[in-house]
N, C-alpha and C positions, 0 to 999 in steps of 0.2 A: 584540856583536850590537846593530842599529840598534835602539833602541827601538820606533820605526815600525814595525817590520815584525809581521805579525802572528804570535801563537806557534804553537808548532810542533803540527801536530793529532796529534802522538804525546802518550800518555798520557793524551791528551781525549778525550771520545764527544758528539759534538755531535748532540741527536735528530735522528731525518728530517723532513724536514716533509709532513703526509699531503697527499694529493691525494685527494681527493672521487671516486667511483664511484657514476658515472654506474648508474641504476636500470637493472634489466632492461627491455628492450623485445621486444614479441610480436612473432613471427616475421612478414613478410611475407606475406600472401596472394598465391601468382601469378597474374598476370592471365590468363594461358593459362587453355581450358580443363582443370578440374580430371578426371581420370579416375581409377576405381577401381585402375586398375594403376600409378598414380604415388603413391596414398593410399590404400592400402587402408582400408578400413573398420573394420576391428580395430587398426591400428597409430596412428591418429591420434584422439586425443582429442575429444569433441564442444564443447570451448571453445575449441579451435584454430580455429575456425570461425565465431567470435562476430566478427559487424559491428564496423567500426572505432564510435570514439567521436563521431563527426561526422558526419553523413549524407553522400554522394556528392553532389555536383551534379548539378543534371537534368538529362537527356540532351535533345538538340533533338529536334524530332520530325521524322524524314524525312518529306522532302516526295514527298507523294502516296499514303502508306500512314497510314491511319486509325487511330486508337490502340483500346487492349482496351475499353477503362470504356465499358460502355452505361447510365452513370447517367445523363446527360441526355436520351437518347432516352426513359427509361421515365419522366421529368420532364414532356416533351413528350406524350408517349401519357397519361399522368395526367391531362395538362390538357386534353387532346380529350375527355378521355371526361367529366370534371367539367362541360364545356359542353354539352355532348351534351345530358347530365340535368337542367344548367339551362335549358336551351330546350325539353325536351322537357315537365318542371313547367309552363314559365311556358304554351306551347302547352295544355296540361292546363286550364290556370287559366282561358286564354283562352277553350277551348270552354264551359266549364262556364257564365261569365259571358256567353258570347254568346246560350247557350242562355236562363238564365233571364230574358236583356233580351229574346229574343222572349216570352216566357212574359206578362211584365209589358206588352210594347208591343200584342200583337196577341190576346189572352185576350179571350176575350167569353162570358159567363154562359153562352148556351145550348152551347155550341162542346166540342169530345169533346178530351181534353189530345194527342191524338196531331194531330187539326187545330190547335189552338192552338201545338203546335213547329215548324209548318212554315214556313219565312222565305222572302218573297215574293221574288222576284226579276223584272225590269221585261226581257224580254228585247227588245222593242222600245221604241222608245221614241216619244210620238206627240202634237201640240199639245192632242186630245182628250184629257177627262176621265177618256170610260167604259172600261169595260179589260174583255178578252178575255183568258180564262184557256186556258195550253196546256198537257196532260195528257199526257204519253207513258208510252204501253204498248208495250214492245221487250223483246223473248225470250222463252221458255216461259214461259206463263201459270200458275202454281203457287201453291197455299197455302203451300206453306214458309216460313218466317219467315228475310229476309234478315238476313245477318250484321253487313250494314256502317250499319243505320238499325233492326236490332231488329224489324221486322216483315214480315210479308207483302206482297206485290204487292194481294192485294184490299184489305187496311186499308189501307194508301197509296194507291189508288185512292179508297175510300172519304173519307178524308180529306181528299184532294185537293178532290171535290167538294165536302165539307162545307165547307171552306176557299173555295172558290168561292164558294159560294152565302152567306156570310157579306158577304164583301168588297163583295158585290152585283154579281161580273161580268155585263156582258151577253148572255153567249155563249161557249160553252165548246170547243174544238179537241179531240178526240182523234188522237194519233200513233200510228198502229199502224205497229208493226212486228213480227210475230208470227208464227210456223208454227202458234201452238195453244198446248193445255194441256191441262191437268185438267179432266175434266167439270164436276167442281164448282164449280171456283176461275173456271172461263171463265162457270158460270153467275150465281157472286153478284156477278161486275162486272157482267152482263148486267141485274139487278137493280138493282144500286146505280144506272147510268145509266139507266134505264126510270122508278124511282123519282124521281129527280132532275130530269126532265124534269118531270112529271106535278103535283111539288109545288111547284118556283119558276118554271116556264112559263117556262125559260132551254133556247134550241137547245143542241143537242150534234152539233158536226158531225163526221164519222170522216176521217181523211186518210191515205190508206192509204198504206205506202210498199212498198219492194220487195217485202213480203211482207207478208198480212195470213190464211194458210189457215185453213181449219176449225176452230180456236177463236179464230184471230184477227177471222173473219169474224162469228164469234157474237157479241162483243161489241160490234161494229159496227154488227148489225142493228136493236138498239132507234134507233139514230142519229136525227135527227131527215135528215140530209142524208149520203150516201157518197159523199166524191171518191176516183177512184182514177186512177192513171197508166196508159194504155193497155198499159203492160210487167208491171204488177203481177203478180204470182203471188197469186190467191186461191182462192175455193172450194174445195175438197176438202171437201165438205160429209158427214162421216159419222161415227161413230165405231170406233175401233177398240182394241182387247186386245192387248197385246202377251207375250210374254215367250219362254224357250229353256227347250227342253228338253235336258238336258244326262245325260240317263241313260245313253246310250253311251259319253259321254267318262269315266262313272263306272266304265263293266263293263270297259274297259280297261284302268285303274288299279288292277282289283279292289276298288273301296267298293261296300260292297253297304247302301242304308238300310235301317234299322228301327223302324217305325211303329208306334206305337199311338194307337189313335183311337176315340173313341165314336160316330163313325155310317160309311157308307159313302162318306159324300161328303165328310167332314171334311179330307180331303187333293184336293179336287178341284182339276186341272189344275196337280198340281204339277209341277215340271220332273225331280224324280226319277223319274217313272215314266216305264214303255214305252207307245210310242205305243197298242199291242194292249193297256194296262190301262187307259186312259182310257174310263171309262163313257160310253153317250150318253144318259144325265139330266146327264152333268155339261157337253158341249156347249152341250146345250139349255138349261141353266140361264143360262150364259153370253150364249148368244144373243138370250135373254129380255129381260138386262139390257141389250145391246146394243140391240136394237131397239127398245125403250123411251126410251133416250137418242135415238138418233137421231131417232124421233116427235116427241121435243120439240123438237130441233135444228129440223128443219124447220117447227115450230109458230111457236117465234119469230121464225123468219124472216117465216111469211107476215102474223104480228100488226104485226112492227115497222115491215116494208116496207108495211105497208097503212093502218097509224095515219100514218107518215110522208107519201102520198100525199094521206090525205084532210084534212089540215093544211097540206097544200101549197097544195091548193083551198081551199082556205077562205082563206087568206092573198093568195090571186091569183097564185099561181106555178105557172106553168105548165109549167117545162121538165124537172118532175123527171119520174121515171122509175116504172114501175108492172111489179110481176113479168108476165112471161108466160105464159101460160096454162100451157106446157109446160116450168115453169121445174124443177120435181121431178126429169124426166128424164135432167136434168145435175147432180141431187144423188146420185149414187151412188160421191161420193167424189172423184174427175175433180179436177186444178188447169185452172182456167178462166185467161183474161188480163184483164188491167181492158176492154180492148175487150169481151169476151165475154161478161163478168160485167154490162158494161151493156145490152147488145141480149137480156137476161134478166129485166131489171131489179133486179139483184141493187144496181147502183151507179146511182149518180142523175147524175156527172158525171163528168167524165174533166179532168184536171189534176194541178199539184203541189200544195205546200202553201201557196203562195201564192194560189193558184182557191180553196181552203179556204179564206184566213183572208177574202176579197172574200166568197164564200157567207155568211159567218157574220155578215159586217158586212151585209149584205142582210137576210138571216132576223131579227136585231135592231133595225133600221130603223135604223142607223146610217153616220156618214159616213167613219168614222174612229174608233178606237182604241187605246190603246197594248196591246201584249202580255206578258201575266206570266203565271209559271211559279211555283209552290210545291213547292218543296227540302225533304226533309227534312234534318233535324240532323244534324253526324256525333256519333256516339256513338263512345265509348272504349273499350268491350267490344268493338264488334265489329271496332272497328281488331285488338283483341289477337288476335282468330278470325281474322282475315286472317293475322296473321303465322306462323299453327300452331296455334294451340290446335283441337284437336278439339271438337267438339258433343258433348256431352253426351249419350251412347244413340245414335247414328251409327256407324256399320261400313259401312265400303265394301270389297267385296271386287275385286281385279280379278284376272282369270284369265288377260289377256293375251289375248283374243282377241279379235281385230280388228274384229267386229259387236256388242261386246258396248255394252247400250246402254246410255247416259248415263242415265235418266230411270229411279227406280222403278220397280218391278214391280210385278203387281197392282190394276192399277188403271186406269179407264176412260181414255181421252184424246179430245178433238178435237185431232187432230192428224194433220201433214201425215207421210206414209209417207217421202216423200223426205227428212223431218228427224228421223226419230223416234231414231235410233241416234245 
């Protein structure tokens, strides 16, 4: 035997040599979808099911289908509303400091704090000095206290003039625009401008516009001068009681009231009862009050229109106007027109507001002036009552029917019948 060759593998055990074994690997997940009849639920383990080790690569997004996550919109909506409330602060800030710079610019010792907030505004503009204050009175003439400036139609009225007669206007515009009002509330302007006249010797001219009736004319009449448009709607010179009796619509429904009262008249003219249970002391009581307003209604007329007249004389003007003998006649309520209301002598001129602001510049001996207006403030409260909030002790009921009227019950009015509802 070659020595070469190698020996014989009988009688030898030459070991194996291992080969390494490869670790187990987790089953493939298939890409199909997965159904309960190919896996059932009981037969496959819940770690069969366990995410590979590596995350997927993101899918592209098809185009023109919008993905799930509304995290950036609600990103976006967060930041509108963070500006919102910083503009709505700084606006906050704003009034508060506009307010107190009229406080410090236009305060004057004698002057009442509701004149001292009012911020002047120039609404003409004119090379003269002296300046003409213009006053608008527009809508129901009411004591209420408005929501958007905190007070009344009369204290703002009030103020207005006090505001005036500070400043030292030469001549004051009133703008009517008015069906009427409150007995009361059309009296204390009545007042306030009769006053007003009397202690700074400043005209108050009235410029009537579409509408100035039965409370709007009352507070015109102290005027020193009434221009009105020949189309004007005024007079309705009266007063009147309104309210509904709504006891039928009760006996239908079946409500029946029940009253208790310490006199006979404690429930007078209320709308629960039957017309056949209204007493007549409680008419007559009514009519009492009524006709005692009305007596004075026509009292200030014939004072204001005839204080006005004999001032006119005395001044040298000649072309105002003086009531008629038979002017009462046409006071039984009646809308007049500005033509009719003059050949009465109810109005001294017939024109717009521009014949008023030339009258006024006459009555002051003046050639020329500029026109300002006194603004009240806005206030923050009554922005928030605009947006909802209710008044405090306020119920409005509304029953759905179609006459039912806007204006309190209860209570006197000069006011025009065609505007009352």
């Amino acid at each position: 035997m070659d020595s070469s060759e190698s020996p014989s593998s009988e009688g030898t055990s030459t070991p194996p040599v291992s080969t390494p074994v490869p670790p187990a690997v987790p089953p493939v997940i298939p890409q199909a979808p997965i159904t309960q009849a190919q896996f059932p639920r009981t037969s496959i383990p819940r770690a069969d099911f366990a995410p590979p080790s590596s995350p997927p690569p993101p899918r592209a997004p098809v185009p023109g289908q919008s993905g799930r996550s509304g995290g950036g919109a609600w990103k976006w909506v967060a930041l509108g509303v963070s500006v919102v409330l910083v503009i709505s602060l700084l606006a906050l800030f704003g009034v508060l400091f506009a307010k107190s710079d009229v406080n410090w610019t236009h305060h004057h010792p004698t002057q009442s704090p509701g004149a001292a907030e009012l911020h002047e505004v120039v609404v003409r503009e004119s090379p003269f000095e002296d300046k003409v204050a213009v006053i608008s009175l527009e809508g129901v003439i009411s004591g209420q206290v408005l929501s958007d400036i905190g007070s009344s139609l009369v204290e703002l009225v009030g103020d207005q003039l006090e505001r005036a007669a500070v400043e030292g206007v030469s001549a004051v515009i009133l703008k009517v625009d008015s069906p009427g009002g409150e007995v009361l509330a059309s009296d204390e302007i009545y007042l306030l401008i009769e006053k007003f006249q009397k202690e700074h010797d400043i005209p108050v001219v009235a410029s009537m516009g579409s509408l100035a009736a039965s409370g709007g004319y009352y507070v015109s009449a102290p005027c020193r001068w009434i221009v009105a448009n020949e189309l004007t709607m005024t007079g309705s010179i009266g007063v009147i009681f309104h309210s509904y009796n709504y006891r039928g619509l009760m006996d239908k429904v079946g409500v029946r009231p029940d009253i208790t009262k310490s006199g006979k008249l404690k429930d007078m003219m209320s709308g629960e009862k039957r017309p056949e249970e209204v007493l007549p002391e409680e008419r007559a009581i009514l009519q009492g009050m009524i006709d005692e307003s009305y007596a004075k209604f026509k009292d200030i007329i014939r004072t204001g229109r005839n204080r006005a007249a004999e001032l006119n004389q005395k001044d040298g003007i000649t072309d105002g106007r003086k009531l008629a003998l038979n002017w009462t006649e046409f006071a039984d309520g009646r809308i007049l027109s500005g033509q009719q209301a003059m050949d009465l002598g109810l109005v001294d001129e017939l024109g717009n507001f521009e014949v008023a602001v030339d009258r006024a510049f006459k009555l002051a001996g003046l050639d020329g002036a500029k026109l300002v207006a006194y603004h009240p403030q806005f206030r923050f409260p009554g922005f928030l009552s605009l947006l909802g909030q209710a008044r405090s002790g306020s119920v409005k009921v509304d029953l759905g029917l179609p006459l039912q009227s806007r204006l309190p019950e209860g209570r006197l009015y000069f006011m025009s019948p065609l505007h009352l509802h």
